[in-house]
C-alpha positions in Angstrom: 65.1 132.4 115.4 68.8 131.5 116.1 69.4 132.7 119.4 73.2 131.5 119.7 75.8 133.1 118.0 78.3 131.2 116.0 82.1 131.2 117.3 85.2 131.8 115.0 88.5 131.5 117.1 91.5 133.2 115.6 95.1 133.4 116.9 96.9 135.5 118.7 99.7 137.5 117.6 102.9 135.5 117.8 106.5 135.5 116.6 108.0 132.1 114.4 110.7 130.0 116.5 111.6 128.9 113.2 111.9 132.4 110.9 112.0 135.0 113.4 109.3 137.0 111.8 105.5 138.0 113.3 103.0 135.3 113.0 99.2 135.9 113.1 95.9 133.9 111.5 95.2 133.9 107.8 92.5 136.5 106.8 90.8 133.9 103.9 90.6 131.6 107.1 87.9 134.1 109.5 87.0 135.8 106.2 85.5 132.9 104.0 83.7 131.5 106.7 82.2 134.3 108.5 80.9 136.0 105.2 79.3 132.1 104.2 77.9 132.1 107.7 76.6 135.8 108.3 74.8 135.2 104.5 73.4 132.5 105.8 71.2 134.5 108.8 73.7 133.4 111.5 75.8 136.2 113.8 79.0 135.6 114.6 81.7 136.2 117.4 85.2 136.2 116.5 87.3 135.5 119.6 90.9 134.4 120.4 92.7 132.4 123.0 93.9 134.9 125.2 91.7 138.2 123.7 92.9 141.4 122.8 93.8 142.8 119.3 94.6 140.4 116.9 96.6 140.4 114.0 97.0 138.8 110.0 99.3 136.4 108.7 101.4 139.4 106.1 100.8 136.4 103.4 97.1 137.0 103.9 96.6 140.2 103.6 95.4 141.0 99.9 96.9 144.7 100.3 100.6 142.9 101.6 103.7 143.6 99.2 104.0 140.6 98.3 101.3 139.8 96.5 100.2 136.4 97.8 96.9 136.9 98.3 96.6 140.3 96.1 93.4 137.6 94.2 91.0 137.5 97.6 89.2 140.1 97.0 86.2 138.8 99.5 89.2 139.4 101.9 89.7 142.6 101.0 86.7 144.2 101.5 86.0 142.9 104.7 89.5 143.9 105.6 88.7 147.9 104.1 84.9 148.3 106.1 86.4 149.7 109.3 83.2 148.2 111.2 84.5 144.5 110.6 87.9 146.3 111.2 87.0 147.4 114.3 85.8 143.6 115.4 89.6 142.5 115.1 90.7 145.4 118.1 90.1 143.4 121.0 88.4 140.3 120.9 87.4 138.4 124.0 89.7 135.7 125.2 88.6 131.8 124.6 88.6 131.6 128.7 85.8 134.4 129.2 83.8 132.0 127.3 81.1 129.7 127.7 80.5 127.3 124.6 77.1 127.1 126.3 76.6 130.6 124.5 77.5 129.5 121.1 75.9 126.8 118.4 79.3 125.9 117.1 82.6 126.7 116.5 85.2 127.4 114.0 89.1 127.6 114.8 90.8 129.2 112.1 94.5 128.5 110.8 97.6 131.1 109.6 101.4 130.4 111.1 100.3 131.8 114.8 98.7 128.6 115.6 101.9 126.4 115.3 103.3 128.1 118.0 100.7 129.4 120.2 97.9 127.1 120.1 99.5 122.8 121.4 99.8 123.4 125.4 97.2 126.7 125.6 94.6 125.0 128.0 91.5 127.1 127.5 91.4 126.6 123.9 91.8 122.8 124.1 88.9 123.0 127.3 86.6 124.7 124.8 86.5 122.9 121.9 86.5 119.6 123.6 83.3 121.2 125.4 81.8 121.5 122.2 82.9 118.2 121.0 81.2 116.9 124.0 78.0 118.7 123.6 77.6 117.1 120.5 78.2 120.4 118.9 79.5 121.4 115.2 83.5 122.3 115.7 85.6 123.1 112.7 89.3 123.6 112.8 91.1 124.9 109.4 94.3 124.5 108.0 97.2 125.0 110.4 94.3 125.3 112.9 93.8 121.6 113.3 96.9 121.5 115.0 94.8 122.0 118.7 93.2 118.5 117.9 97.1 116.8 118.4 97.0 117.5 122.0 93.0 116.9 122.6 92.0 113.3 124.6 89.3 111.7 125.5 88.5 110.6 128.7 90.1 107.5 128.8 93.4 109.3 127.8 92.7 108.1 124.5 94.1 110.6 121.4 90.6 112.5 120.2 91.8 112.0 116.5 92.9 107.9 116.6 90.6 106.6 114.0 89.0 109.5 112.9 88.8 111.2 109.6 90.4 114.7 109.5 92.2 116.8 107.4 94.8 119.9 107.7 97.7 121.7 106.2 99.4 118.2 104.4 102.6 117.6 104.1 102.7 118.2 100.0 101.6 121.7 101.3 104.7 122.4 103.5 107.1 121.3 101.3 105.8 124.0 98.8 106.2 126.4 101.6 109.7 125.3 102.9 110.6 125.6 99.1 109.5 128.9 98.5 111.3 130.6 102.0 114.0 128.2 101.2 114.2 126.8 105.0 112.0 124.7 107.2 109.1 126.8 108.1 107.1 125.1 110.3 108.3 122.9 113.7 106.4 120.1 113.4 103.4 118.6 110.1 100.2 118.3 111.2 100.0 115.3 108.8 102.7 113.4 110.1 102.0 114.1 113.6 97.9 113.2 113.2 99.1 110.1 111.5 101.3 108.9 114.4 98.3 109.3 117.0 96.2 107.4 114.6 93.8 109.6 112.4 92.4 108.5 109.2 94.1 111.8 107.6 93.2 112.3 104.0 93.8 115.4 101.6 92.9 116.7 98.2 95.7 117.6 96.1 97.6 121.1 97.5 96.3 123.8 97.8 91.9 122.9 96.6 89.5 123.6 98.7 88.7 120.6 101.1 87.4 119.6 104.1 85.8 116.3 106.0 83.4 115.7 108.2 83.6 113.4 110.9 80.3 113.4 113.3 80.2 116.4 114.8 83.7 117.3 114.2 85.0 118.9 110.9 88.5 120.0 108.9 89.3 121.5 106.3 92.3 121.5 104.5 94.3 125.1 104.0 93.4 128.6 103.5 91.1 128.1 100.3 88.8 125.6 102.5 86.9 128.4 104.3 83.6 128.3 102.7 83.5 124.2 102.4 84.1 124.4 106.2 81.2 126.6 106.5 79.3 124.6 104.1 79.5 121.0 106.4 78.9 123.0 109.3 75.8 124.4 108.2 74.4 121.2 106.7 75.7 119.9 110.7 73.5 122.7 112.5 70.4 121.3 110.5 71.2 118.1 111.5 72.3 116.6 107.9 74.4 113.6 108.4 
């Protein structure tokens, strides 16, 4: 009997310092996972770091204009069941939260997280609590850019010689070239790299993610389910 739910963090609402335009998570990113992880007999909350109603990346929705992700259909029909709908009106904030509740955690990715998640202190607090615990936590695609600011407690970056992976830099510059300007305000990649992780990618956009112990990546949008599947195989304590 799996008394602990299973927690899937997604980002606020936020606005690009770069673009100008609303930001919000990536549906395939809390989609993908949470269907791999519901199938496989475990609930789920979805949360978000400072709670309320929460909102997609445009790009991610399959029903947008443009057409980006018009292929996900698993999207999609989560998306059109209004009870899974409903889930995504107000969802508790990160610091109501005790990861002493939860058997793991997932952070998912979308543009929001560049600007909203480095410097927000509850978020970094929790998943470093489950780090700490010895618990699965996943972060996914633009995501993985809370681990930049975690440390351990001799001040020590969390990430220096670990394996992880995030939104690469072959990745960005197919996004810079499509909007035809810089998109994002710092890589993830480059960053990582410069505090010392072992960061390694798959070629763009495949599905991909690492694990490291207890802690686990994955690489952009289409990474969902392998997330899901290394932190299953971590909750039954395959190495």
């Amino acid at each position: 009997m799996q008394s602990k739910p299973i927690l899937i963090i997604v980002a606020n609402p936020a606005v690009s310092t770069t673009l100008g335009w609303p930001v919000g998570f990536w549906a395939a990113e809390l989609i993908h996972p949470y269907d791999a992880l519901t199938k496989a007999g475990h609930r789920v909350t979805i949360a978000s770091p400072d709670g309320g109603k929460v909102e997609l990346d445009a790009y991610s929705d399959p029903r947008d204009a443009s057409g980006y992700s018009k292929d996900d259909a698993l999207s999609l029909a989560y998306l059109n069941n209004p009870d899974f709908a409903k889930l995504l009106e107000n969802t508790p904030a990160v610091g109501a939260l005790s990861p002493a509740d939860f058997n793991a955690v997932i952070v998912a990715g979308g543009q929001s997280p560049m600007f909203t998640f480095r410097g927000h202190a509850p978020l970094q607090e929790l998943f470093l609590a489950f780090l700490v615990a010895g618990k699965p936590a996943a972060a996914l695609c633009h995501g993985t850019c809370l681990l930049l600011d975690l440390k351990l407690k001799d001040g020590s970056p969390l990430v220096r010689g670990r394996k992880m992976t995030g939104f690469a830099n072959s990745e960005e510059d197919f996004a810079d070239q499509v909007v035809g300007r810089k998109v994002m305000p710092f890589r993830i990649e480059d960053e990582a790299r410069k505090l010392g992780a072992d960061f390694v990618t798959a070629a763009p956009f495949q599905p991909f993610a690492v694990r490291d112990g207890n802690l686990i990546t994955g690489q952009q949008q289409h990474s969902g389910h392998e997330v899901a599947r290394l932190l299953l195989q971590a909750l039954e304590g395959k190495p």
